[in-house]
N, C-alpha and C positions, 0 to 999 in steps of 0.2 A: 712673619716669614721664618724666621727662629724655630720658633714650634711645631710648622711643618716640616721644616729640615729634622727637625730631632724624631718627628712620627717620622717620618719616612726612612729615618734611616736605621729607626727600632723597628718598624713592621716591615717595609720591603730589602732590606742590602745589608742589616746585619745579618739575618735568615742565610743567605749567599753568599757570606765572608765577603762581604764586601765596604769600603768606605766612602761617602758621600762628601764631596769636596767642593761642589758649586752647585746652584741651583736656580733657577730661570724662570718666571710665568710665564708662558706665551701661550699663543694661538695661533691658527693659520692664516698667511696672509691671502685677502681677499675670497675667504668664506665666512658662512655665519662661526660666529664668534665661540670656540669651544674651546677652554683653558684647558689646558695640561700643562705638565712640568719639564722641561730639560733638565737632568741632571749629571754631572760631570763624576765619576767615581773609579774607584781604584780596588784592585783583589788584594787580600791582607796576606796571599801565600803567594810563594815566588813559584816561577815567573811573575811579577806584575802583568797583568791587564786591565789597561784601560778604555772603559767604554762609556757613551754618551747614551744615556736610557730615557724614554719618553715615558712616563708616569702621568694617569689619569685617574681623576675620582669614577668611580661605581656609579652606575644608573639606578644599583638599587640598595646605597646604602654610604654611608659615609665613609668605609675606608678606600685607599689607596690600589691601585692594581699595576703591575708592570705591563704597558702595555708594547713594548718595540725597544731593542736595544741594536746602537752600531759601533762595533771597534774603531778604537780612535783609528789605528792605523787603516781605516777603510777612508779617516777624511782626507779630501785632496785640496780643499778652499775654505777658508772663512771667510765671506766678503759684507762687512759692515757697513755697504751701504753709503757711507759717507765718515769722513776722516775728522771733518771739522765742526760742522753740526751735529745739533741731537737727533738721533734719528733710532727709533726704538726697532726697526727693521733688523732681521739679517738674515744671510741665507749657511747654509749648511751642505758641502754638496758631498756627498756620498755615492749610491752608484747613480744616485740620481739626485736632483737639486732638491732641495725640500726650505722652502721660502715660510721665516717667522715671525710675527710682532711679538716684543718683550712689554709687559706690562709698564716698566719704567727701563729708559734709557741706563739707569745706574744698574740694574742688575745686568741690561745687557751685556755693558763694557766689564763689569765684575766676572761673569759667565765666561766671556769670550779671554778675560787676562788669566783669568785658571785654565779655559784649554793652552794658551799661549804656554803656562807653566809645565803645563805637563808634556806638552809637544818637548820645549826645552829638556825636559825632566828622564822622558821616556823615546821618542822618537827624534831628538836632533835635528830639527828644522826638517820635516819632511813632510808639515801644514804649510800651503800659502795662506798669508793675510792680507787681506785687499779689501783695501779705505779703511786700515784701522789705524787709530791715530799712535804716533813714533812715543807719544808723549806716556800712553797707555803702558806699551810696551816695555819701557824702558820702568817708567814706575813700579813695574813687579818685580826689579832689579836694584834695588836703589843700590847695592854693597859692592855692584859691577861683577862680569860675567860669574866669576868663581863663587860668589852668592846661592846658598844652597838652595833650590825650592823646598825642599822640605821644609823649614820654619815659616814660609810663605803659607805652606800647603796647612802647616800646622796651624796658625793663628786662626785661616780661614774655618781650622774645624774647631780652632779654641776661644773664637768668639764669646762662647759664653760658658761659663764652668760653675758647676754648682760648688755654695759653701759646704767648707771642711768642721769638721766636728771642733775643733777649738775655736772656729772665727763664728761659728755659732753661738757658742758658750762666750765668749766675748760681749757678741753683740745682747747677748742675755744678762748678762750682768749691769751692761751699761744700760739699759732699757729697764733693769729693776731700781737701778739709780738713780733716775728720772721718771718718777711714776704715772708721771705729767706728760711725759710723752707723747702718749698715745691724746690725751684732751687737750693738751696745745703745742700742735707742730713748729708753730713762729717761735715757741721760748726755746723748748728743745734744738731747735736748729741753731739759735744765738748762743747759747752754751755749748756747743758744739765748736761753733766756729771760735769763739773765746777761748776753750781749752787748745783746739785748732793752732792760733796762735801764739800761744803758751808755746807749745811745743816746738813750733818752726824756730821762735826764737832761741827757748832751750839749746833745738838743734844749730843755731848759728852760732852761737855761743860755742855750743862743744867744737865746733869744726876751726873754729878759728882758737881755740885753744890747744888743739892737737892738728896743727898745720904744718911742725914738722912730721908727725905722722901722716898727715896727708901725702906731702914729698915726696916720702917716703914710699906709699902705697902706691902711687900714681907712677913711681919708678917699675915698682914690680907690674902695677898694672901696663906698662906700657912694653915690660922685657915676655911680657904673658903675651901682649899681643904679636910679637912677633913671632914668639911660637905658635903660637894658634897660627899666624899667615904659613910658616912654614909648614904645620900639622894639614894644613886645606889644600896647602899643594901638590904635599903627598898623596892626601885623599882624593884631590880631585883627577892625579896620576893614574891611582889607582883605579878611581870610578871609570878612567878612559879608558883601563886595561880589562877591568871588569865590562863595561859597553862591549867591549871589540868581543869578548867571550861572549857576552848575550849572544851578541847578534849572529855568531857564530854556532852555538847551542838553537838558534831559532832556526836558522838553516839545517842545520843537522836533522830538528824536529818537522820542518817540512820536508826535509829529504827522506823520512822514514815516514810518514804520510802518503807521498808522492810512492814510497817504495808498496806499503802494505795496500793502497790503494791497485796498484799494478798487479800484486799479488791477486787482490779480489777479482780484478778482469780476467787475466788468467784463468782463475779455477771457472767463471764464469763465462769464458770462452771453450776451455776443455768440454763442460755441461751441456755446451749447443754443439756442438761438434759430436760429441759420442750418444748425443741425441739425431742428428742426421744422421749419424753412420748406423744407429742402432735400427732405423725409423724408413731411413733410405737407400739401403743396401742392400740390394737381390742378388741371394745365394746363386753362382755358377750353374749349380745344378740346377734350379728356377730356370735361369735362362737358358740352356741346352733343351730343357723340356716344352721349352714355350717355343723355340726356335727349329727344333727336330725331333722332337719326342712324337712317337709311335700313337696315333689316333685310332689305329684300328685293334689296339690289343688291351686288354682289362687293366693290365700293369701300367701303360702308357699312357691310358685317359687317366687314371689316378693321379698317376706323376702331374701331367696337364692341369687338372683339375688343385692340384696343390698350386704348382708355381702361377697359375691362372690366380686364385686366392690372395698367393704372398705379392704379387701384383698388383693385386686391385687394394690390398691396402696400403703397399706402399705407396700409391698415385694418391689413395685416400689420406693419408697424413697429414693432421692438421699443423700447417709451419704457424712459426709464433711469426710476431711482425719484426719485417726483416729479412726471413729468410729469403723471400721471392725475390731478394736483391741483389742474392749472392749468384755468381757463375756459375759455380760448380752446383746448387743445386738446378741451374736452369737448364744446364745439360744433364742432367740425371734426370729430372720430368722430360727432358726431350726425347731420352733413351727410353724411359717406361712409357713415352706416349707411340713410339715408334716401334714398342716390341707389340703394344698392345693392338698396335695397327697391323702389323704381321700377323699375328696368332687370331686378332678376330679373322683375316680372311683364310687361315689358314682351315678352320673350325668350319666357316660356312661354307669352302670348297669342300671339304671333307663331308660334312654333312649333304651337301647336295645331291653329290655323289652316293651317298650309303641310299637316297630317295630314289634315284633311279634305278638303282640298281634290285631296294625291294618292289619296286614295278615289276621289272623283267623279272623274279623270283615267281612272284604271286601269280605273274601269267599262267606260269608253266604248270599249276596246280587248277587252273581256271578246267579243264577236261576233265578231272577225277571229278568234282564238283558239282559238273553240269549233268550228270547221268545222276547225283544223286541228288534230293531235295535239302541241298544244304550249302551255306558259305563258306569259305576259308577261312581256315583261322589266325587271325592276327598276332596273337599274344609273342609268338617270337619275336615276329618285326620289332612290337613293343617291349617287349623285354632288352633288346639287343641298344633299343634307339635311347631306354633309359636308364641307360649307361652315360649317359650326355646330359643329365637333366641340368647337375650343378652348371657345367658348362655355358649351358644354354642361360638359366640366372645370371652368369657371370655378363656373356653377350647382351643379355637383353639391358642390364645397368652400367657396362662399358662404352656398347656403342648398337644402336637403337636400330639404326638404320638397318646394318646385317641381319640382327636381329629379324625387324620386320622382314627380309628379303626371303629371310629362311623359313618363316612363317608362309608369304607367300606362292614359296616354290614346292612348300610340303604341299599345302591345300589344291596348286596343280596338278602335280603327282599323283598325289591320292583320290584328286577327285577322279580323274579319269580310270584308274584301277578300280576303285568300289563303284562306278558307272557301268563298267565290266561284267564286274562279279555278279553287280544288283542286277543287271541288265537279263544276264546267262540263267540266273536262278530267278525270274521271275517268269524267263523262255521255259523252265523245266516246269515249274507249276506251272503257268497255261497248259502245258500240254498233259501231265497229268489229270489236269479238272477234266481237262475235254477228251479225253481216252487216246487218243493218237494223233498224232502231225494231222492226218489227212483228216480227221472228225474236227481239229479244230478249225481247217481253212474254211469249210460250215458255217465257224463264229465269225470269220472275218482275220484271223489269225495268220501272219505270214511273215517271213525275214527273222532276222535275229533280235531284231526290237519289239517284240510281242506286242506289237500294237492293236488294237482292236481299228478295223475299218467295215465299212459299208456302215447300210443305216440300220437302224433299229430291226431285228428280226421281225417277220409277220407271225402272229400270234396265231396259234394252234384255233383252228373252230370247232369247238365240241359243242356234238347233238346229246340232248337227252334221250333216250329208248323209253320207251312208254311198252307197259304189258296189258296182253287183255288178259283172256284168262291162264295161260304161259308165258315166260320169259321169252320162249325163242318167237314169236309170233308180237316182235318189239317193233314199232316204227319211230320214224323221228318226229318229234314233237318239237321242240325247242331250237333252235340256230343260236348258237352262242358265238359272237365275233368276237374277236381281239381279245380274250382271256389271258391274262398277265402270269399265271401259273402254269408248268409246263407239265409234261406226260412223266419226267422221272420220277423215280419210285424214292422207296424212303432210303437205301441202302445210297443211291447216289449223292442225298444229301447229305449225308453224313462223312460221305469218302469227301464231299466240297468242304464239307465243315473242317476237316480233321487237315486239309490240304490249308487252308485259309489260317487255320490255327499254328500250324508248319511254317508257316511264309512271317506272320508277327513273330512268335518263338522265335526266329532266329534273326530276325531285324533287334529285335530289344536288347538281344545280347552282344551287337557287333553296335548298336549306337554306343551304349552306355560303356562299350569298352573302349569306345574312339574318344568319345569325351571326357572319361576318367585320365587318359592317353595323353592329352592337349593340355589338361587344366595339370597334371605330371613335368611334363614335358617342358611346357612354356610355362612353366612357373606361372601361372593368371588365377592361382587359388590364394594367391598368399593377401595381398591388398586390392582394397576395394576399387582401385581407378589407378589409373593412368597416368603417370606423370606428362603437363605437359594442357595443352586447352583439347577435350575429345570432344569428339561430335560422333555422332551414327551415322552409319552409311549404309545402305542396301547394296552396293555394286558387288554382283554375283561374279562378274566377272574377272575381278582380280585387287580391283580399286579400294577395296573394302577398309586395310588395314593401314594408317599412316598417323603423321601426328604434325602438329604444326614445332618448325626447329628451323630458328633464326631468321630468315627473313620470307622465308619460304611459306605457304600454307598448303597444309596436306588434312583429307579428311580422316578422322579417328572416330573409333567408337567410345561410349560414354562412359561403362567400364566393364570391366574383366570379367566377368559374367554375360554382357552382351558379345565380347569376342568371341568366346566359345560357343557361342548362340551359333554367331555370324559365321567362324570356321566351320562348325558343324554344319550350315546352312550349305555354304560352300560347298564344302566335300560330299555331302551327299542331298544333292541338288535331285537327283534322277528319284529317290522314294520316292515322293511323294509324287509324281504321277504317272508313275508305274504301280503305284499301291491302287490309285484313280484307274490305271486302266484294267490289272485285275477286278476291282471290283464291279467295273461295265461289264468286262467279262461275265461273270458269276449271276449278276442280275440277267444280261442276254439270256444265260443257261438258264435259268430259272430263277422269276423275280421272286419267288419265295427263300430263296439265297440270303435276300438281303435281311431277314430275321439271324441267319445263325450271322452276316457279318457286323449286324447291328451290339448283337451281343457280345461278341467277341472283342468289337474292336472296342465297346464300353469299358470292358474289363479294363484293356489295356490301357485306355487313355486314364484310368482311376488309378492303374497302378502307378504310371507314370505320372502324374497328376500328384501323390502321395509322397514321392521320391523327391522331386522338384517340379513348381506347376510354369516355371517359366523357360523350362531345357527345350532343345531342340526337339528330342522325343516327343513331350509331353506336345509342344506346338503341332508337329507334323501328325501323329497321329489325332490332335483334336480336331484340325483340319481336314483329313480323310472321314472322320467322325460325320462331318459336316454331310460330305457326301452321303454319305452311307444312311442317313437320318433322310435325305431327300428321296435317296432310292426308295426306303422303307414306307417312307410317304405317298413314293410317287405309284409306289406297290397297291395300296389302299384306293389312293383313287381310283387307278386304272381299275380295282374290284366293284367298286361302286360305279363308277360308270359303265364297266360292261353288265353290272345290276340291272341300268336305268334302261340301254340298248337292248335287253331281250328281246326274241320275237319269238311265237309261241304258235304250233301249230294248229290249223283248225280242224285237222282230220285224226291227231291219235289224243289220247287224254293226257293230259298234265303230268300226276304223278312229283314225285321230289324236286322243285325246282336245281336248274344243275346250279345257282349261286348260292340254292342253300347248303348243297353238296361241300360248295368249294369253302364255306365257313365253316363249317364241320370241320373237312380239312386243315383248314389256316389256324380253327382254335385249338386243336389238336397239336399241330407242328407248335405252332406259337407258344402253348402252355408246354409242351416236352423241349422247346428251346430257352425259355423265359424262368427254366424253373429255378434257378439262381441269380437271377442275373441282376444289377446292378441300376438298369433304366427299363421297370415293369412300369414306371408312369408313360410311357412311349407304346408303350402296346395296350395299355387300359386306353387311353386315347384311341387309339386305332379302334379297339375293340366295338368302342360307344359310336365312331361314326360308322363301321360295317353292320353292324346290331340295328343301326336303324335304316340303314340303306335298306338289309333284307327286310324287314319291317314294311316296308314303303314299300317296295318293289312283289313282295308277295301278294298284297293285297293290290296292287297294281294289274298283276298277271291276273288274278283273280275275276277280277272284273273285266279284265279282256276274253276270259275263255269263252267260249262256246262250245264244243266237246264236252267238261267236265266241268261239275255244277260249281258253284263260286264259292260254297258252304267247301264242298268235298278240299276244293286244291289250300281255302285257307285252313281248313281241320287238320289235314295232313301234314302241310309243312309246320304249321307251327308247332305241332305234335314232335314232329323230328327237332326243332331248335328247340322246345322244351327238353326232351330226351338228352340232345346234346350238351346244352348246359347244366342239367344236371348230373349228369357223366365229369363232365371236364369242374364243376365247380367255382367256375370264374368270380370273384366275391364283387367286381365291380359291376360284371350284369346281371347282380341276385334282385333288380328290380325289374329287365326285360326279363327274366325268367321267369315270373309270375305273370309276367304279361302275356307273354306265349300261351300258359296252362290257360289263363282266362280265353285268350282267344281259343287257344286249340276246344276247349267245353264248351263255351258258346256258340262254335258253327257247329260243333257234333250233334248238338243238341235242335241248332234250327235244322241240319240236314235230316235227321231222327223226324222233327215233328212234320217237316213237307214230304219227306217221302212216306211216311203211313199216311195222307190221307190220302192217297191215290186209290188203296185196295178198298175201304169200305166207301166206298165216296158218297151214294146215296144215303148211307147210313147218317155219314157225319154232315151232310147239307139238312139231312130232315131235323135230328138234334141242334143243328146250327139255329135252326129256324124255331123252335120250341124256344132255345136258351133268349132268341133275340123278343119271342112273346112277352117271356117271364121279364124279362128286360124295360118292354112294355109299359109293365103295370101289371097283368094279367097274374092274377094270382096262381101256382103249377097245378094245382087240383082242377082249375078251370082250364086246361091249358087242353084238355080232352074235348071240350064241345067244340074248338075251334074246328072249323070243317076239315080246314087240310093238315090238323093234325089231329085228326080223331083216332079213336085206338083202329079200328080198320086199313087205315094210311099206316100208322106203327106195325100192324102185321102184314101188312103188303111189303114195305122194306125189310124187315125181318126177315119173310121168307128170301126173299131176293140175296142174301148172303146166307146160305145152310154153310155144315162145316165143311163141303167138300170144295165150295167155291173161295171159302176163308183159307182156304191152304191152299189152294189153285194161287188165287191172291199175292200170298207171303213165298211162295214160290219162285212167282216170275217179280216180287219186289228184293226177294234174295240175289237174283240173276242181274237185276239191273244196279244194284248196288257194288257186287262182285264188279260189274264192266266199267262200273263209275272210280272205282278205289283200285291202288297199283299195289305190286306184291312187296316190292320194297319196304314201305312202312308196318305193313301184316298188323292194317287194323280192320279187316271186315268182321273177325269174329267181335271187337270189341262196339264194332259198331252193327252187328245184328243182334248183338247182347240188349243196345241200349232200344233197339226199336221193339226186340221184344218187350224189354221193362213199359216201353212208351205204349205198346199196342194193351197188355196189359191193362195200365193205367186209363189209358181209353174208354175198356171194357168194363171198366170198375164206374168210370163215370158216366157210361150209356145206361149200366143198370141202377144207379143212383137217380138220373133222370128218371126212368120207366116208374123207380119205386114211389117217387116224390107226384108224378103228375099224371099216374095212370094207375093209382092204388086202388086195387082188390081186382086189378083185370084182367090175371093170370097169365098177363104176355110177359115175355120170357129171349133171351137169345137160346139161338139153335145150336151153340155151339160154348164149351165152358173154358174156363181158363186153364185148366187141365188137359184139356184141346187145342188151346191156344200153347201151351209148353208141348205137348206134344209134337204138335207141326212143327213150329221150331227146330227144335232138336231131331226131328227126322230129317228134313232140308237141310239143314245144317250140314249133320252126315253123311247126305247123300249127294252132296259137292265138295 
């Protein structure tokens, strides 16, 4: 135990100025069993302090660690458990009890009579001891109260003292003296004790021969000890005058404690204090402007706009913990919650207010307006209302509800003023497409709602005129029912086109300035959502915009990007089907309208679409889109099915079917409208099903005629739709365009070879009947004994055609060909071209035959091919 006390008091408490005066094993009672040390110690600088320190060995390592120390004067009990038994318990109480077993009962009692001494020493009975024995106590005293504990205090630390350099040297000389020593302890120890008593008696000897010096000494020793009794009375006078200054110096020291302490609250009271005031004080001037300040003037809303600020962040002030405790700040949040509740209604009355008032404003320009093809323009309204934007921020993160109210009371407002305006200027375009008030009540057209009413207009019926040999001598050949393209000219489409482009023009610039406006305005550009749980809502009529708050549930949109959707939807409710009823309009006038509105409204919805593809713009006009694509479709079919409906007369000839006319037309319009445009896959489609409708339906008509030969009506029109596609270039129908040409040359050509056999007929039955001998078997040399075609029979038909009945012939086959083909197309010269080539060709193979199977028999035609150009081109000439 010795040599722990000496480490401990070289590694942990001299380090600390401090001295180790007792020392204790223990552990705690009733857990597992974990030794540390109590030790009792004192400060080597004055003041003393004394404290009881718990010391443990290391977990990872054999030295010592402090682990808990308590000032003596924090004990209030020792209680040992028991006064008469051994009992190695004891408790310790401090601010709380702390219960120990001592490894042995002696160091307990050892432990617990040094605190007793130092209690004595330093604190003057201000420990209770309870169950410690009288016996103990008194033992630490043996000299009686004026007994100093210091020589107590001392022994205990002077238990053991190392040897001094001469009692070394002593025992070194004696130990060289006795060399034996060290190999035999039993002699060494007997010469020891023999010189031992050498000496004692020596020393009795000398003492009883100097026993009056003894007398003598023992006088002085005993006139010494009364001075020393006197010398400790003083001292111990003094120790009492010196305690009474301690303990008056300790007060003093916690009275400057208790002072500097006071001082630190203080400075640290001032710091929360010139923190609310710095944090929570709205400037006078703040509150005159939030209370009275002028809303309607630039200087005014500024002013607003500040004290509105210094507001929202004094309510925003983050207080430390505590503050909320205080009165004076719960009435400053009750004054900032109650100005802020003022100034929001004062903002959305005022605002209300400036909405109604740009209504009645905007009426009174609604007349200039409506005479011209144009809207109002809004930018002052805007300009003036975002003077309020901050404002409006501040409302919308103060107090939500206002907020939304003023939200809702705009989208009111303005929806019924742009209802107005849209309403007035879509009455003025009607009425320009259709030329006057009274041409359009025609369309269906009436009131100030330009609504389209009745049903579907009846379709124009166009006849085709057929010529015989003059234009004016035309009858009706054709009945065309319910024809979907109307009788206006090109000038008129284009005044529709140029109105229709007029009417987007100025919608794209009054959306996109309303919703640049809104997402300004109401601040809904800055974060993605909504504080708060949002939902979508479609309710048009007012419901739209809310949010769930407190116990309440209200429906909200999902976020700020759909609100302006949803406003935008709101307020201008009435485009889109009023854009719907223009464009019934436009198709009524003319279903071929619906190309330039197909085109146009493409543009738009791309440009829109490129901008933002999910804005209100972009949605509504893709929607009209929709329409517009159906019209354009519905255009197509109505073509093909009044294709499929012809009926064709039996009394004048054919000529240019009128559907092939009308695709002429349509490709025409189509390609001079399409020639930029952004959806030519919409009209290549078209293209491909009217390309084959005409297709279908010409060779249809064809084979219904009776007037005009079936060769002639499909030579001619396909003729025309070759012509026109290669005019127009269309690259999607560069495969019916070759189809055409094939058709159009292969009926030219069956027409060419049935109508030349009519004139020599005889001729070509006798040849017929030669070629079908040779055909036979019959060799064409031998083809002359046959009886009925001996060369006799060849010169009997012969004469039967001289050259004046072969141009008689080609004469009246030029007349019936001329009454067969219409002047439109102006193909009879190309097709008395090819009958001459054919009748030619003919001729060339009658005398091929003659040479082959009638050789050396001098028969011959009456008439040369030279005579054959001849006639021709006289006939020709002479019609």
């Amino acid at each position: 135990m010795t040599a722990i006390k000496h480490a401990l008091q070289r590694d942990i408490f001299t380090p600390n100025d401090e001295r180790l005066l007792s020392i204790v094993n223990v552990c705690k009672a009733g857990k597992k069993k974990k030794n540390c040390f109590l030790c009792a110690t004192v400060t080597t600088e004055r003041p003393v302090q004394v404290k009881v320190v718990k010391v443990k060995k290391s977990d990872k390592g054999d030295f010592y660690k402090r682990q808990i120390a308590w000032a003596l004067r924090d004990l209030a009990v020792v209680d040992a458990k028991d006064a008469i038994k051994e009992n190695p318990e004891f408790d310790l109480h401090f601010e709380k009890v702390y219960k120990w077993v001592a490894s042995s009962t002696a160091e307990k009692n050892a432990f617990i009579s040094c605190i007793w001494k130092l209690n004595q020493r330093y604190l003057r009975k201000k420990i209770d001891f309870v169950n410690v024995s009288s016996q103990l106590l008194e033992e630490s005293v043996p000299s009686g109260e004026n007994q100093s504990v210091t020589g107590g205090d001392e022994e205990a630390v002077d238990e053991y003292q190392e040897l001094n350099a001469r009692e070394e040297q002593d025992i070194e000389i004696m130990m060289e003296g006795c060399e034996y020593a060290i190999s035999n302890a039993e002699a060494f120890a007997e010469k020891l004790s023999r010189e031992l008593q050498v000496l004692d008696g020596a020393n009795i000897q000398s003492i009883m021969a100097s026993e009056k010096q003894v007398n003598i000494l023992m006088k002085l020793l005993d006139e010494a000890l009364k001075e020393v009794d006197q010398i400790e009375l003083k001292l111990s006078s003094y120790e009492e005058m010196l305690q009474s200054v301690k303990e008056q110096m300790d007060q003093i020291s916690e009275s400057n404690h208790l002072i500097h302490l006071s001082n630190t609250n203080n400075v640290k009271l001032l710091l929360e204090i010139e923190f609310l005031v710095n944090h929570m004080d709205l400037a006078k001037g703040h509150i005159k402007a939030l209370q009275e300040g002028d809303l309607a003037s630039s200087r005014g809303i500024e002013a607003c706009t500040n004290a509105a600020d210094a507001l929202l962040q004094c309510m925003n002030v983050a207080l430390r913990p505590g503050h909320d405790m205080l009165l004076a700040v719960k009435q400053q949040q009750q004054h900032f919650s109650d100005l802020r509740e003022y100034f929001a209604r004062r903002l959305a009355s005022h605002l209300n207010n400036v909405f109604v008032q740009q209504g009645h404003d905007q009426s009174s320009t609604l007349a200039q307006h409506s005479i011209e093809l144009t809207l109002p323009n809004h930018h002052p309204f805007h300009r003036d209302l975002l003077r309020y934007a901050k404002l409006m921020e501040w409302l919308k993160s103060t107090d939500y509800g206002k907020y939304e109210g003023l939200t809702k009371n705009y989208m009111d407002y303005l929806s019924r003023l742009y209802e107005r305006e849209i309403k007035d200027f879509f009455e003025v375009a009607k009425i320009k497409m259709t030329g006057t008030t009274k041409e359009s009540k025609k369309f269906g057209l009436h009131g100030s709602s330009g609504k389209l009413t009745g049903s579907t207009s009846s379709l124009n019926k166009l006849s085709v005129q057929s010529s015989g040999n003059r234009r004016s001598q035309s009858s009706s050949l054709l009945d065309m029912g319910n024809m979907s393209a109307s009788d206006l000219d090109v000038a008129d489409r284009t005044k529709f086109d140029k109105i229709f482009e007029q009417v987007l023009s100025e919608l794209e610039p009054l959306c996109l300035a309303e919703q640049d406006f809104i997402s300004k305005f109401f601040k809904l550009q800055q974060h993605p959502s909504m504080p708060g749980t949002m939902t979508e809502a479609e309710d048009l009529d007012g419901g739209m915009l809310s949010r769930q708050h407190n116990s309440s549930t209200q429906l909200a949109v999902s976020s700020e990007k759909d609100m302006i959707r949803q406003m935008m939807i709101k307020i201008f409710r009435c485009i889109e089907p009023e854009l719907n009823n223009l464009i019934a309009l436009g198709d009524k006038i003319d279903s071929f309208n619906s190309l330039y509105m197909l085109v146009k409204m493409s543009h738009h919805v791309w440009t829109a679409q490129n901008v933002d593809p999910a804005s209100f713009l972009s949605t509504t006009l893709g929607n009209v889109l929709v329409t517009v694509k159906r019209n354009f479709d519905k255009c197509i079919s109505n073509q093909i099915r009044q294709m499929e409906e012809v009926k064709i007369s039996k009394k004048s000839k054919v000529g240019i079917l009128p559907f092939v006319a009308e695709f002429e037309e349509f490709a025409g319009l189509a390609e001079s409208i399409f020639k930029n445009a952004e959806r030519r896959g919409d009209l290549d489609k078209a293209y491909t099903k009217l390309i084959r409708g005409v297709f279908v339906n010409v060779e249809k008509v064809a084979n219904e005629s009776q007037k005009t030969p079936r060769d002639v009506v499909m030579m001619e029109n396909f003729h025309h739709i070759f012509a026109t596609l290669s005019r127009l270039k269309i690259s999607c129908l560069e495969a019916e365009k070759k189809e055409a040409k094939q058709k159009y040359t292969d009926h030219l050509q069956s027409y060419v070879i049935y109508s030349l056999g009519q004139p020599l007929e005889k001729l070509n039955h006798f040849f017929e009947g030669v070629e079908a001998r040779v055909a036979q078997g019959i060799r064409e040399e031998e083809v002359s004994y046959q009886l009925a075609f001996n060369k006799q029979e060849l010169r009997k038909v012969i004469k039967e055609y001289p050259g004046k009945e072969v141009k008689k012939g080609l004469d009246n086959l030029y007349k019936k060909v001329d009454k067969h083909l219409c002047e439109e197309e102006n193909l009879l010269q190309v097709v008395w071209h090819s009958m001459q080539d054919e009748f030619i060709r003919q001729y060339k193979h009658f005398e091929g035959l003659i040479a082959r199977c009638y050789p050396g028999s001098g028969v011959t035609m009456e008439f040369t091919i030279q005579d054959i150009l001849d006639y021709c081109s006289s006939i020709a000439q002479s019609h």
